[in-house]
N, C-alpha and C positions, 0 to 999 in steps of 0.2 A: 504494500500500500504506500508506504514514503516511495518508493519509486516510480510509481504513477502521481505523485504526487509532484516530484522534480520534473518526472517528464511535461507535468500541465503548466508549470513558471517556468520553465526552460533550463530547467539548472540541472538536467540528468543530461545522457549521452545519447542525444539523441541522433538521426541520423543527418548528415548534410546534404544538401538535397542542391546542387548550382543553378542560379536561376538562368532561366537560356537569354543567350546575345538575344539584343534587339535585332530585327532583319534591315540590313541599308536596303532600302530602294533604290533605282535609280532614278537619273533626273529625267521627267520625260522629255523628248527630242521634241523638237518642234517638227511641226505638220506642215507639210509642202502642197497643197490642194493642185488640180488642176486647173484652177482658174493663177493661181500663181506661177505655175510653170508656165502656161500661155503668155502671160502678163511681160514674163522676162525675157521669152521669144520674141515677143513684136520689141520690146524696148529695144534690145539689142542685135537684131535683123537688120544686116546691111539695104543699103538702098536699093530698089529695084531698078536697073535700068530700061531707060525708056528706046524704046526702037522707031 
């Protein structure tokens, strides 16, 4: 009984238990839409020559 009783205040031997790492996330990437890849095509598309 005192030894349930150490184990309820913490003062017996009890088992150590490691608490788990936190998980790193990564950072999310930024998103590329297709209206943004169009976007950078036309801005930087050479001129068209005229015939």
């Amino acid at each position: 009984m005192e030894l349930e009783l150490r184990n309820a205040l913490g003062l017996g031997w009890a088992e150590i238990v490691p608490e788990p790492l936190p998980r790193i996330e990564p950072e999310p990437q930024p998103t590329v839409t297709i209206y943004d890849l169009a976007d950078l095509l036309t801005r930087y598309e050479p001129p068209k020559k005229r015939r």
